[in-house]
C-alpha positions as CSV (number, residue, x, y, z in Angstrom):
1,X,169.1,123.9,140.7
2,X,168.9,125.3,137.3
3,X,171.9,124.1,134.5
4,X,173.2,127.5,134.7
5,X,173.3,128.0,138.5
6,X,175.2,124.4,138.5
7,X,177.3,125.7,136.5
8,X,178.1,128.6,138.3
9,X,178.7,126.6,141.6
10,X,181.1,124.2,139.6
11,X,182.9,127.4,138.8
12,X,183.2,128.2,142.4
13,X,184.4,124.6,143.7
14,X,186.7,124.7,140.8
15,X,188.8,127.1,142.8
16,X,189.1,124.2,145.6
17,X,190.7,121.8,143.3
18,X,194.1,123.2,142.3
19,X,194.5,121.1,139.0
20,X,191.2,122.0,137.8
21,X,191.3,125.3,136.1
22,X,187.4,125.4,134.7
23,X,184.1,124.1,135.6
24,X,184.3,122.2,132.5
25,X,187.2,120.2,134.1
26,X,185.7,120.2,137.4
27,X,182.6,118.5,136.1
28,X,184.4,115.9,134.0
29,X,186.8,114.9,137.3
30,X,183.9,114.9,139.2
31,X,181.8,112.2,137.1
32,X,184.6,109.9,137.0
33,X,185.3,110.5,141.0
34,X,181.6,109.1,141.1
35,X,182.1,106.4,138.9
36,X,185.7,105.4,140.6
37,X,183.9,104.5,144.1
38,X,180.8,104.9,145.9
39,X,182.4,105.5,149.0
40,X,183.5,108.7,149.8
41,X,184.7,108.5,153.4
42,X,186.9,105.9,151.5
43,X,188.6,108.7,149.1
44,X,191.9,107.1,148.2
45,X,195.4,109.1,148.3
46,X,195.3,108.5,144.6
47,X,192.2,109.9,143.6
48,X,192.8,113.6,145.5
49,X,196.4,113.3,143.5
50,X,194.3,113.5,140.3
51,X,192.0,116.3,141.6
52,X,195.5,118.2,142.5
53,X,194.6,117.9,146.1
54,X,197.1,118.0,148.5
55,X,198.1,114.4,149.0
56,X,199.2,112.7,152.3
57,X,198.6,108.7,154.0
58,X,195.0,109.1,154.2
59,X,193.1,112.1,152.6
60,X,191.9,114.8,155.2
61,X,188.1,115.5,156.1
62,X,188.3,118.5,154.4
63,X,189.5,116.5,151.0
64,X,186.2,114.3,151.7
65,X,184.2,117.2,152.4
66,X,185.4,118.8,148.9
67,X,184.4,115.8,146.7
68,X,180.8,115.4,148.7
69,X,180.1,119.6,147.4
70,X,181.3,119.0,143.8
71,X,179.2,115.9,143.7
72,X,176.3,117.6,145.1
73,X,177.0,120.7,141.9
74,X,175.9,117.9,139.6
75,X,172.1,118.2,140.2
76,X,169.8,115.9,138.4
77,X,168.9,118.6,136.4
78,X,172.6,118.9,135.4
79,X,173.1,115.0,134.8
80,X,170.5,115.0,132.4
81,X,171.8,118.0,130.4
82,X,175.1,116.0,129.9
83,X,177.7,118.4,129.2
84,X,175.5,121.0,127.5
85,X,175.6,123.4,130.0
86,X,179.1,123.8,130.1
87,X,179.7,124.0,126.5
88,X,176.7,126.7,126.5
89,X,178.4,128.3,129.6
90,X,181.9,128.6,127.4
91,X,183.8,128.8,130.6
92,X,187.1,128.1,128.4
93,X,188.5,128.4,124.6
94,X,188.1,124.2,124.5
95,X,185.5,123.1,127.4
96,X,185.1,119.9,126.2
97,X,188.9,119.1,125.6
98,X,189.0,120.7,129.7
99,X,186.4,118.3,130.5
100,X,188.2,115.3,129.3
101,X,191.3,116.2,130.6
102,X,189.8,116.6,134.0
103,X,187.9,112.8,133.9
104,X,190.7,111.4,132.6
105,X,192.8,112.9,135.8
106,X,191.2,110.5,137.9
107,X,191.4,107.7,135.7
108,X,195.4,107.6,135.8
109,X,195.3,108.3,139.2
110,X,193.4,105.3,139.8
111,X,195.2,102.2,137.3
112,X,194.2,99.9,139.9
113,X,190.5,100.3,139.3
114,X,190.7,101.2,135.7
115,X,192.8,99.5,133.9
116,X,190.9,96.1,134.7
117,X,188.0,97.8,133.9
118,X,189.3,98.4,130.4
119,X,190.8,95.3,129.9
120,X,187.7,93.7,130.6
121,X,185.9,96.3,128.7
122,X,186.6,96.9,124.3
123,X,183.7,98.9,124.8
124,X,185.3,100.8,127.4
125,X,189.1,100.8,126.6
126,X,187.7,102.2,122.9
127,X,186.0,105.4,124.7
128,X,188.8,106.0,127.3
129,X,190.8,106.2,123.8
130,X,188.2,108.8,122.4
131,X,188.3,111.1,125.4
132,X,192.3,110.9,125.4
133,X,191.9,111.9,121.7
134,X,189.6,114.6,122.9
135,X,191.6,115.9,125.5
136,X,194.8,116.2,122.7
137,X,193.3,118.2,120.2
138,X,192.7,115.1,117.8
139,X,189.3,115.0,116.0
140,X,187.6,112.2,115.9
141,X,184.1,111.3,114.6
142,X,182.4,111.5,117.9
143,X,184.1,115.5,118.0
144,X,182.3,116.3,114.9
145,X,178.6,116.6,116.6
146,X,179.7,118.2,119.2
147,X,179.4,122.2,120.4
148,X,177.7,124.6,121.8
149,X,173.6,123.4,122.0
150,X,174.9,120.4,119.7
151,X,176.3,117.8,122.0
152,X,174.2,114.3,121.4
153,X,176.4,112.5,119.9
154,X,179.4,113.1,123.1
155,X,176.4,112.6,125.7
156,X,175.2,109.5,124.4
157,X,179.3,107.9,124.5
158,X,179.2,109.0,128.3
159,X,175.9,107.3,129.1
160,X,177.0,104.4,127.7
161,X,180.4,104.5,129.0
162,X,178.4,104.8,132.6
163,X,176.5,102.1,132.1
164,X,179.6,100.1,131.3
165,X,181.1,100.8,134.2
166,X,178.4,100.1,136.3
167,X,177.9,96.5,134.6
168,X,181.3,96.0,135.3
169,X,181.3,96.7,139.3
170,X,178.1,94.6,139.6
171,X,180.1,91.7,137.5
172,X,183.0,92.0,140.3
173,X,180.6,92.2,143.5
174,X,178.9,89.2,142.1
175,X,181.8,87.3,141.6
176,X,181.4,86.2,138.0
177,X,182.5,83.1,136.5
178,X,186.1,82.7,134.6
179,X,185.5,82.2,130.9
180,X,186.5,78.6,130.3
181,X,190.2,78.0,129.3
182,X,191.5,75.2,127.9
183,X,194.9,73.7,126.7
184,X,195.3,72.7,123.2
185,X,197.6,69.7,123.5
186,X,194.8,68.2,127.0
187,X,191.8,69.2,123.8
188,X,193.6,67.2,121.4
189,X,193.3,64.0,123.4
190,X,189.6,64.2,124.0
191,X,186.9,61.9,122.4
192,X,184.2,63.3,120.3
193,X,181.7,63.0,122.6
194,X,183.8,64.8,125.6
195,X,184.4,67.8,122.8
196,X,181.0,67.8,122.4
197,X,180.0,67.4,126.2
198,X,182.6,70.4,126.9
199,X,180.9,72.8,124.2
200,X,177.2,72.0,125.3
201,X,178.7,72.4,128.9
202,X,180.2,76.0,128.5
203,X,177.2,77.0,126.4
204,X,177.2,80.7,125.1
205,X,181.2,80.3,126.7
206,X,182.4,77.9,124.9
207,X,185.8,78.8,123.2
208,X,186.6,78.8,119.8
209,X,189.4,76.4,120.6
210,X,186.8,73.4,121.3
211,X,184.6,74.2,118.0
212,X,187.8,74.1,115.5
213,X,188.9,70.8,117.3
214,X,185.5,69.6,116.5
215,X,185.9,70.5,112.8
216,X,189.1,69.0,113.2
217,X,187.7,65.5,113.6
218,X,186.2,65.8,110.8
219,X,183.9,62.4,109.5
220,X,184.5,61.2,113.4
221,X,182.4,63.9,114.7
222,X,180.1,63.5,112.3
223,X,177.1,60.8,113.9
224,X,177.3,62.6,117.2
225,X,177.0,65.9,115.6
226,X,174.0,65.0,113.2
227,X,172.3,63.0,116.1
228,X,172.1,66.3,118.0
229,X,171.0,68.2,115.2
230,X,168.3,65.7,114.2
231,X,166.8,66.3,117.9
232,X,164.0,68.0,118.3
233,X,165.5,68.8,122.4
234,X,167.9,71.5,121.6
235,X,166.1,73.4,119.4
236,X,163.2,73.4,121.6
237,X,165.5,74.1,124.7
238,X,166.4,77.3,123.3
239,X,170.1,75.4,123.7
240,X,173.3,77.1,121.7
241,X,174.8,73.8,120.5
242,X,173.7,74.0,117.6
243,X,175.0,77.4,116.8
244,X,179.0,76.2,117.7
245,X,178.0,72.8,115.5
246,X,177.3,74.6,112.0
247,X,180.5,76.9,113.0
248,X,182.2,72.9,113.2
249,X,180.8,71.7,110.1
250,X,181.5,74.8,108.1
251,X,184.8,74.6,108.6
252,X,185.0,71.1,107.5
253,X,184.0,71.3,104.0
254,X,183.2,67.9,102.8
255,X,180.0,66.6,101.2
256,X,178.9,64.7,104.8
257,X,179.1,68.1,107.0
258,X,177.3,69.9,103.5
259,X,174.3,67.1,104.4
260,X,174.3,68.3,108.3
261,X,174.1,72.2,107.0
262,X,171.4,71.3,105.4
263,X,169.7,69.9,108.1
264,X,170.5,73.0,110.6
265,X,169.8,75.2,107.7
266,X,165.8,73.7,107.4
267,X,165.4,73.6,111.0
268,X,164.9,77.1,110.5
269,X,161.4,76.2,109.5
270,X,160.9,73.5,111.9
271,X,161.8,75.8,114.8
272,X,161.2,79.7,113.8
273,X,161.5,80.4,117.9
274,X,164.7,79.2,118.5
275,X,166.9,82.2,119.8
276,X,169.8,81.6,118.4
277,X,168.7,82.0,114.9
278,X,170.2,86.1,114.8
279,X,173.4,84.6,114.8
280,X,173.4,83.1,111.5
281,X,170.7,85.1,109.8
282,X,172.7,86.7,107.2
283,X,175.9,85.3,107.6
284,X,175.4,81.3,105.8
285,X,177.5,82.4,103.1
286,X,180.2,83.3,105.3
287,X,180.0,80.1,107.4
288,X,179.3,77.7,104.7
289,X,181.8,79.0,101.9
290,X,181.9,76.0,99.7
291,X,178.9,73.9,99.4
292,X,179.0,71.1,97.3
293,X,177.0,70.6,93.6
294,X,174.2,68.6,95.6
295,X,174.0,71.0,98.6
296,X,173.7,74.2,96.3
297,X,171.2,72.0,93.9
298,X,169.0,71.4,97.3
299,X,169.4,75.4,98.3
300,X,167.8,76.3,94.9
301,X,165.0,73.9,95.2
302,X,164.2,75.6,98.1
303,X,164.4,79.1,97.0
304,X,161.9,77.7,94.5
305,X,159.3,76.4,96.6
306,X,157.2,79.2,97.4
307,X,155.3,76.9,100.6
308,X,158.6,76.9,102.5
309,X,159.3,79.2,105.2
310,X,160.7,82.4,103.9
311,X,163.7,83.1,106.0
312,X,164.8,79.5,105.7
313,X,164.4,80.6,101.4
314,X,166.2,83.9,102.2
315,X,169.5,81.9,103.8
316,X,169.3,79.3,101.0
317,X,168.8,81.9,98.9
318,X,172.5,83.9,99.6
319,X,174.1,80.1,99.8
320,X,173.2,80.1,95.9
321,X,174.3,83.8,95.3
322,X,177.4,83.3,96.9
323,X,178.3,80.4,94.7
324,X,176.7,81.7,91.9
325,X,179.6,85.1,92.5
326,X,182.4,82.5,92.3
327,X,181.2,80.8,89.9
328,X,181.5,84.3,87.3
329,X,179.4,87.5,86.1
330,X,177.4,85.4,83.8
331,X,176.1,82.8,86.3
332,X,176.2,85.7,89.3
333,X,173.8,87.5,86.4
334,X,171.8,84.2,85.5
335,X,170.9,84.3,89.3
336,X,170.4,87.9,90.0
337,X,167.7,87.3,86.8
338,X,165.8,84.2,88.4
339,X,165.6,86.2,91.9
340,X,164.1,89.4,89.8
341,X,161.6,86.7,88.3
342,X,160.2,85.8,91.5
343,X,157.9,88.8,91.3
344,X,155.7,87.2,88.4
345,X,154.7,84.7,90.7
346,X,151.5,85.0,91.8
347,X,151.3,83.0,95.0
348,X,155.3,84.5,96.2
349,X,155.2,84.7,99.7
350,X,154.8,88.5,100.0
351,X,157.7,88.4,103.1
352,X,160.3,86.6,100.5
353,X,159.7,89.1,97.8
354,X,160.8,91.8,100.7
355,X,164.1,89.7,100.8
356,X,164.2,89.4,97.1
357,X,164.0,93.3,97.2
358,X,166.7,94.1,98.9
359,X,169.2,91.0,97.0
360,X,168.2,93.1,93.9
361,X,169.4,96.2,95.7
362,X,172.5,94.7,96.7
363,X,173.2,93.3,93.4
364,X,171.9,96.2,90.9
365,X,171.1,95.9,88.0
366,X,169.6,98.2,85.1
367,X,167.5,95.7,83.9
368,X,165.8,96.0,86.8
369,X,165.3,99.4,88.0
370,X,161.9,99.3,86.7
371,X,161.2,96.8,89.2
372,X,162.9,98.5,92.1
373,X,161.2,101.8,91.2
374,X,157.9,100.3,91.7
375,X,158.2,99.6,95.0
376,X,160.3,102.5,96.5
377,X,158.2,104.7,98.9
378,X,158.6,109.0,98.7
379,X,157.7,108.9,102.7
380,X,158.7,106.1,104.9
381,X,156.7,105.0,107.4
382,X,158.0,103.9,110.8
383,X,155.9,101.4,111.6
384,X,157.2,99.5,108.3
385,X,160.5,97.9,108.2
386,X,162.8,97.8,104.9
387,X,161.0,100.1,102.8
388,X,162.9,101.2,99.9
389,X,163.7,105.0,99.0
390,X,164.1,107.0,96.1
391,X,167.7,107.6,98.2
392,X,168.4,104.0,98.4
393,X,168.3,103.1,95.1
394,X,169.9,105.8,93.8
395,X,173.1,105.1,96.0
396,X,172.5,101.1,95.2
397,X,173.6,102.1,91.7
398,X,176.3,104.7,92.6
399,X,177.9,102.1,94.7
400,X,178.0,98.9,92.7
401,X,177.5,95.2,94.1
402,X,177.5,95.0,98.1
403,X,176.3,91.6,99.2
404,X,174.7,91.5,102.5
405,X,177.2,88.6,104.1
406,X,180.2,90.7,103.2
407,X,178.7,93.9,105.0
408,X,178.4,91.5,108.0
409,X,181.9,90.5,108.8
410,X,184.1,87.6,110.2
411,X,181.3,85.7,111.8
412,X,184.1,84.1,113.6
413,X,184.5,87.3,116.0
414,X,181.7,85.6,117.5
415,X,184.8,83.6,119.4
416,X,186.4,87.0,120.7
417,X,187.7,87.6,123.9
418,X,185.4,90.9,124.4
419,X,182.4,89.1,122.5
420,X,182.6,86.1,125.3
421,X,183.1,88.7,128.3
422,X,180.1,90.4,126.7
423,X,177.9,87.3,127.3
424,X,179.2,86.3,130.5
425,X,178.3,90.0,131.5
426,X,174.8,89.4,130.3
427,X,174.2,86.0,131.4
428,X,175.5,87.7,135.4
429,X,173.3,90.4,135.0
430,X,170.1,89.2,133.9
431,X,170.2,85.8,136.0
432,X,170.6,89.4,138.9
433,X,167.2,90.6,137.2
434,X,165.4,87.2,137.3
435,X,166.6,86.6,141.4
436,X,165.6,90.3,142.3
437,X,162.0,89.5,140.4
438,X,161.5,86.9,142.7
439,X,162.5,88.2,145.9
440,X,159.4,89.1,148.2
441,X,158.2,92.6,147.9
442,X,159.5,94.8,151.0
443,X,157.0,96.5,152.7
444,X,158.1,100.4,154.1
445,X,157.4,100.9,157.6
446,X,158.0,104.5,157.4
447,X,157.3,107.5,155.1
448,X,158.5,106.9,151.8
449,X,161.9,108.8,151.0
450,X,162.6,111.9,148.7
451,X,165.4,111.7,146.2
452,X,166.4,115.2,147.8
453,X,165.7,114.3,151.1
454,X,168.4,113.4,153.8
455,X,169.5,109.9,153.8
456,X,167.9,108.3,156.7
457,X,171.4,106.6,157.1
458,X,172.7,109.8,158.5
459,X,175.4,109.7,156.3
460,X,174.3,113.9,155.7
461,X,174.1,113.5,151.7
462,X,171.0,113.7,149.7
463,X,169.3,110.3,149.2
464,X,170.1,110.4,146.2
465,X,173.6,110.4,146.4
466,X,173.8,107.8,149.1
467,X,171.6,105.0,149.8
468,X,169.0,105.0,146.9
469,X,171.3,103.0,144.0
């Protein structure tokens, strides 16, 4: 079926559903009817409410009958126009407005399913939010690349927003695990070592409650906390302990946690495959805020030493930037200077000077445009990563000094509610990938199956729209 003969037949069903005015609003009720349930002989009294169906105990065959044709309207051909066709079609004045008002019908008609869904969901309570905005005449950025043979930006939210949903339905048929929970004054009476055991326990769970009690401990956590870091085990374990423990030691700010940092800091170089590294690339300054006089001497020394691994330099590097900012323009300057020097070193690692690049470009400077300038590229090339351009620098300047860990955030959000539901969600779904890799392979014992054929479950829908997800 072609995008404009779907349209057309959503046009036509329209008429069936007496609160949907437009096949804009059609098709938008209709994509959330499919993402509500997958079983339509188990329509609920709700859901015909929010297609303006006339409601009753049970919804009638007909009711079913008239959900199974408008889900059949949205062809694969459709789907993967998004809502382009519609917006081409300009069934109404505001088509996309219609088309969110017509999702979001069945949404509040069905709180039961939904409103877990977004509560579980940032991601998702954020976009139900955008297509309420939508649906009210409010403009928001995602409005702005939308129209008439321009509607990317829009299609891209609702593919993502399915995919969300789906994740979600998969996490409650599987019956995922409750993030852990804990009660401050039961934490407080814990040893170290059961802290600790708790935090390795709970892994990539682990509340931020159990990490701030560590710091809390202060020198008592200490030994345990460097005898793990000292281990080879959990670094080569690809195990997230050591992540929580520099969150711990940051927060406790005394020259015996600086000592620890500086050992998770160089294991950087001892361990370059460790996967946990992403979460602290970047962000040292933020979780380290007040290194000692021997700590930030020991940082420099190895921003110095060109043999040293160069991400391990790059993260001792901002340590010394960072202190050098609080420290006042004139040593912030001093520093900026010795970073610019490290390009008339001949042996530089050619990987640091990219990092040294891009401090410069964050802290500009006009004594060093020359040097910036020389290494800017007119067209970039995508197989290269961090190339300068003649755009960059120019906004550099026009925008003044931006350091890299301030761009990054609280790295503390790392502790949120949605950030921990996010990794549950992604530890559920892949240990799902890794079990369905190893099942046997199924051998077909009859003709292989059309997407557009009947279901062979004689349910009377296309396979495609029955058995084959």
């Amino acid at each position: 079926m072609s995008s404009h003969h779907a349209v057309e037949k959503l046009r036509r069903l329209a008429a069936s559903y007496p609160a949907m005015y437009t096949a804009s609003a059609l098709h938008g009720c209709l994509v959330a009817t499919g993402l509500t349930s997958d079983d339509f002989d188990a329509v609920p009294p709700a859901l015909c409410a929010g297609l303006g169906l006339a409601g009753g105990e049970a919804p009638t065959m007909a009711m079913r009958q008239t959900v199974r044709a408008g889900l059949e309207a949205l062809d694969d051909e459709f789907a993967d126009d998004g809502v382009a066709p519609l917006l081409r079609g300009e069934d109404d004045d505001e088509p996309l407005a219609a088309w969110c008002r017509g999702f979001l019908a069945v949404v509040d008609a069905e709180p039961a399913v939904w409103t877990p869904w977004a509560e579980e969901s940032g991601f998702l309570h954020s976009a139900l939010e955008t297509l309420r905005a939508i649906a009210t005449g409010v403009r928001f950025d995602v409005r702005d690349s939308v129209g008439p043979g321009k509607v990317a930006g829009f299609d891209l939210m609702l593919d993502e927003l399915a995919q969300e949903v789906f994740d979600l339905k998969i996490m409650a048929t599987t019956g995922a695990p409750p993030l852990p929970e804990y009660l401050p004054a039961d934490v407080a009476t814990w040893d170290v070592e059961d802290v600790i055991a708790k935090i390795s326990a709970d892994g990539e769970l682990a509340p931020r409650l159990l990490v701030e009690e560590l710091a809390r401990r202060g020198t008592a956590a200490l030994p345990l906390i460097g005898a793990v870091l000292m281990a080879d085990s959990p670094w080569e374990d690809d195990d997230i302990l050591p992540l929580h423990l520099v969150f711990a030691l940051g927060a406790m700010r005394t020259p015996e946690a600086d000592a620890l940092l500086l050992v998770a800091l160089e294991a950087i170089e001892a361990f370059p495959d460790w996967p946990w590294w992403d979460g602290l690339n970047g962000m040292w300054p933020r979780l380290w805020p007040a290194p000692g006089a021997e700590a930030l001497g020991a940082c420099a020394e190895i921003v110095a030493d060109t043999g040293r691994d160069w991400l391990m330099r790059t993260q001792a590097l901002g340590l010394v930037a960072a202190a050098a900012g609080r420290g006042g323009a004139a040593r912030l300057d001093a520093w900026i200077d010795a970073v610019a020097a490290r390009f008339e070193i001949t042996d530089e690692d050619e990987a640091f000077l990219v990092s040294c690049l891009h401090f410069l470009l964050d802290f500009p400077r006009e004594r060093h445009r020359a040097l910036l300038e020389i290494e800017l590229v007119e067209e970039p090339d995508p197989d290269v990563a961090n190339e300068i351009l003649p755009a960059d620098l120019e906004h550099a300047f026009a925008r003044g000094d931006a350091p890299e860990w301030e761009s990054l955030g609280d790295p503390w959000t790392f502790y949120d509610a949605d950030a921990l539901r996010q990794r549950r969600r992604e530890i559920v779904l892949e240990a799902l990938e890794v079990e369905a890799a190893s099942q046997e392979p199924v051998v077909r014992e009859g003709p292989k199956v059309g997407r557009n054929d009947p279901c062979p479950c004689g349910s009377g829908l296309k396979y495609k729209k029955c058995c084959l997800h």
